[in-house]
C-alpha positions in Angstrom: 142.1 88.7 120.4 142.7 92.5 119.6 139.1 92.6 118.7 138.0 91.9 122.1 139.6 95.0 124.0 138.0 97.5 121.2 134.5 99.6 121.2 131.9 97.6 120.0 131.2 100.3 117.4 135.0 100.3 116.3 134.3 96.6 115.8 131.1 97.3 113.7 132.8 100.0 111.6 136.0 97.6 111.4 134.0 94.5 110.2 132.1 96.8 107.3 135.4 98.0 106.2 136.6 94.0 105.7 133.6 93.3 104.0 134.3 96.2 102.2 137.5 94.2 101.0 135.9 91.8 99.6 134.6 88.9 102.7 131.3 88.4 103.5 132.7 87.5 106.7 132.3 90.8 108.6 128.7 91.6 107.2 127.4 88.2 108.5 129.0 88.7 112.0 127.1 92.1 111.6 123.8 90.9 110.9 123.8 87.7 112.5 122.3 88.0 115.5 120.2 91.5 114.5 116.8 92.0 113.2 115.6 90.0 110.4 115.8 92.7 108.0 119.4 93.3 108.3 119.6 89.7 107.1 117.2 89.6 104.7 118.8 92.7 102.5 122.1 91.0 102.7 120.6 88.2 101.2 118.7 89.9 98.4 121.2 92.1 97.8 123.8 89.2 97.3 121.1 87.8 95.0 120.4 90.6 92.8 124.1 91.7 92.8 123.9 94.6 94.5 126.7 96.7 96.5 126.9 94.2 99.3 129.2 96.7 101.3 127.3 99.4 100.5 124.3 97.9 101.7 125.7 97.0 105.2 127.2 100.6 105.6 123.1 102.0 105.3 121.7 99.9 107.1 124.0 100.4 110.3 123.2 104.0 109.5 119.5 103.3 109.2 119.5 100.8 112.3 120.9 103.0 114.6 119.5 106.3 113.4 115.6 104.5 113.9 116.3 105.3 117.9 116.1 108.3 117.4 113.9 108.8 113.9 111.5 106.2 114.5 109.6 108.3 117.7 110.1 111.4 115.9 108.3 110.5 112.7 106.0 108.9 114.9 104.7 111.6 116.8 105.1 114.7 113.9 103.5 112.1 111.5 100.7 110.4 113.7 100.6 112.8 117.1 97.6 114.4 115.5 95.4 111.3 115.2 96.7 109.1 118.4 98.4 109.8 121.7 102.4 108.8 120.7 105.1 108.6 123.7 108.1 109.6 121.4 110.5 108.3 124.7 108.6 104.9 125.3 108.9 104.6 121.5 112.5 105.3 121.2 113.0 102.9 124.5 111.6 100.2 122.6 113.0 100.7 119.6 116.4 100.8 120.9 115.6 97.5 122.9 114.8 95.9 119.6 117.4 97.2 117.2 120.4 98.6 119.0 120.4 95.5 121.4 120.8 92.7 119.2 123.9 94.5 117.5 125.2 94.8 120.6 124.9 91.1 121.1 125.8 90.1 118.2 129.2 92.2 118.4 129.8 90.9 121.8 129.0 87.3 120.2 131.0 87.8 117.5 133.8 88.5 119.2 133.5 86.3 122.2 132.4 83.3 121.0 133.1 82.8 117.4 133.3 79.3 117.7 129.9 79.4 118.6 128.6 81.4 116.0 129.6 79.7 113.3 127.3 76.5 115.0 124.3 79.2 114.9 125.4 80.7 111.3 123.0 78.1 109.0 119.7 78.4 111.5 119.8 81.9 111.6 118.0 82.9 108.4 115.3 80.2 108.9 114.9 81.6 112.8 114.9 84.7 111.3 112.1 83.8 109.0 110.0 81.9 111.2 110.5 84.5 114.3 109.0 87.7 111.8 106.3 84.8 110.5 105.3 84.5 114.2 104.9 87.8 114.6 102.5 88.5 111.5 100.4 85.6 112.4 99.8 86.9 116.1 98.9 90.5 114.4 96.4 88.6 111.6 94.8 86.0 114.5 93.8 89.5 116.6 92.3 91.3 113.1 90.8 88.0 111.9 86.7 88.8 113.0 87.9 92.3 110.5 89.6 90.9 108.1 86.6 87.8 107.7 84.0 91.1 107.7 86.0 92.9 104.9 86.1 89.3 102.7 82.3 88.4 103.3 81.0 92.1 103.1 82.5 91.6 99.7 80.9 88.4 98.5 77.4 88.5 100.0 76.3 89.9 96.7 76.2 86.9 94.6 74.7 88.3 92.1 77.5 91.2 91.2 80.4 91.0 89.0 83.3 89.7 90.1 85.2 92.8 89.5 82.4 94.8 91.4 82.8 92.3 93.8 87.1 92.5 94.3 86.5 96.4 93.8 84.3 96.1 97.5 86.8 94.2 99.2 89.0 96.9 98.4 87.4 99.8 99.6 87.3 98.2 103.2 89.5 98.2 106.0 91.4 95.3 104.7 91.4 96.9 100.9 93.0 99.6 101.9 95.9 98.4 104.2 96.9 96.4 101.1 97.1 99.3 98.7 98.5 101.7 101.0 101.5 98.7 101.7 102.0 97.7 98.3 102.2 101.5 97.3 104.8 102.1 100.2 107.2 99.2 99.3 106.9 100.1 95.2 107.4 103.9 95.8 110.9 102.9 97.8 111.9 100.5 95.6 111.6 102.8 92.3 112.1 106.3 94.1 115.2 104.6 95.4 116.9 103.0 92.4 115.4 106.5 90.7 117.6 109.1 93.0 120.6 106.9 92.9 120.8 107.2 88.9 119.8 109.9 89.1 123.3 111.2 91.3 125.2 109.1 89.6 125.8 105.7 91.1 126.7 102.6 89.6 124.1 99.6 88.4 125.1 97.7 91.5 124.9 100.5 94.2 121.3 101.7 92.8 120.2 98.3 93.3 121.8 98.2 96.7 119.7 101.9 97.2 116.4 100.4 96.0 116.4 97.3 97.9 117.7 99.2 101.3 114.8 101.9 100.5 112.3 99.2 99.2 112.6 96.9 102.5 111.4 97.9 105.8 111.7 96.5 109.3 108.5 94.8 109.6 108.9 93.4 113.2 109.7 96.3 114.5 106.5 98.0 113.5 104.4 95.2 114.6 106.6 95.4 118.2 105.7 98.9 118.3 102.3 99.1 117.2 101.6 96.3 119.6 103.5 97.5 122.8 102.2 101.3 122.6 98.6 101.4 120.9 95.7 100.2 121.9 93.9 99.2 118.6 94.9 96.1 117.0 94.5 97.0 113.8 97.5 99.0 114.0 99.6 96.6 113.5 98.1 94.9 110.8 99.8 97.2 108.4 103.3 96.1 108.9 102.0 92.4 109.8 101.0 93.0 106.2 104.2 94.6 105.1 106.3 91.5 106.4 104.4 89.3 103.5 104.4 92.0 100.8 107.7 93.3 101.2 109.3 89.9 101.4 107.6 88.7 98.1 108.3 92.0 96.3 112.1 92.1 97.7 112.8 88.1 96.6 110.6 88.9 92.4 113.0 92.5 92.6 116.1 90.1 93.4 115.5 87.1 91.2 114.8 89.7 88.2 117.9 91.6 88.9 120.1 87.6 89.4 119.6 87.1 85.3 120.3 91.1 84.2 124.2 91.5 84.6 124.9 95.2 86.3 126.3 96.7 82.8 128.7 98.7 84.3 129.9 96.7 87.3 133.3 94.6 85.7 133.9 98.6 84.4 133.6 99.4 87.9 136.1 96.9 89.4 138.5 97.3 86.9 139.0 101.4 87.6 138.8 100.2 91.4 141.7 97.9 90.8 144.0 100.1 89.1 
């Protein structure tokens, strides 16, 4: 196969530009064998009819830029609070992201045959692999997370608003917010900045769901390989069950409202 003798990344760029044409067959030898949330955008973009090429293109771009951005942001962002190793950080990272491209690519081109046997288990694998994860991160916060829920309902006697609002001021209260706040902000600042410069229906939702949906695993990997506390990772051991649920209600909204100006949009393509 020609495939075989070229670059991996002429192979990546070369399997977004068919999908670009119009097969989905490129983006799932992509995303196949990579993180879970390379998979799972593809999926809820394809649901909500968003810019399927479009979405692949950012998040090869996203993907391989965390190496390097991930550590950064890290340490300007956090290096006043905890000790970060930017280069342990952006070893890891690359061992999680970059690598299972790479193997995918090499899997992809080396044994199709073989891929297309592993093609219908990968999104369950996929699912249960990041649900492992955010069950090993909530079995090491349980005594917390049991404090924050009982602190809460020891007084009987309150209101049961009074009683939600001291749940919420905990620990446990405030992951929550400060997740559900992170994954609404992308979502809307990202479909916002995308009408705003112009983009079609289909490519904002593309935007908002590739701005909207984080990689969860990676965080919890992270979080759990270089700090000491675990309630560090809780927050994207949260952000695995939030996202997921916000990123499936966004796409099944988005499956019933017809992009308005996407037929408008293949028509000028086509001429």
């Amino acid at each position: 196969m020609v495939c075989e003798e070229r670059p991996y990344f002429i192979q990546l760029v070369s399997w977004v530009h068919y999908a670009g044409n119009g097969s989905h067959i490129g983006a799932q030898g992509l995303v196949q064998f990579a993180d879970e949330k390379a998979f799972l955008l593809l999926q809820v973009t394809l649901i909500a009819q968003g810019d399927v090429p479009l979405s692949i293109v950012m998040t090869v771009c996203t993907t391989l830029g965390a190496v390097i951005l991930t550590p950064v942001l890290t340490k300007i962002l956090a290096g006043a609070y905890v000790p970060v190793d930017a280069a342990k950080l952006s070893i890891s990272t690359l061992q999680v992201v970059v690598a299972p491209i790479l193997l995918g690519s090499y899997m992809q081109s080396t044994f199709p045959a073989a891929v297309k046997v592993v093609t219908p288990f990968a999104p369950l694998f996929a699912v249960l692999s990041s649900s492992l994860l955010a069950c090993s991160v909530f079995s090491e916060n349980v005594v917390r997370l049991k404090a924050s829920i009982v602190g809460a309902s020891v007084a009987s006697d309150q209101s049961p608003i009074f009683r939600f609002q001291q749940m919420l001021s905990g620990d446990f209260g405030i992951i929550i917010l400060s997740v559900l706040l992170l994954h609404f902000t992308g979502f809307f600042v990202g479909y916002l900045s995308a009408a705003i410069c112009g983009f079609r229906e289909s490519q904002r939702r593309a935007i908002s769901i590739e701005v909207g949906m984080q990689n969860s695993s990676l965080g919890v990997v992270l979080a759990t390989s270089h700090f000491t506390s675990p309630l560090v990772a809780l927050p994207p051991a949260m952000s695995a069950v939030i996202m997921n649920i916000m990123g499936s209600t966004l796409g099944f909204i988005w499956r019933y409202v017809d992009p308005s100006d996407s037929k408008k949009g293949f028509e000028v393509d086509e001429k």
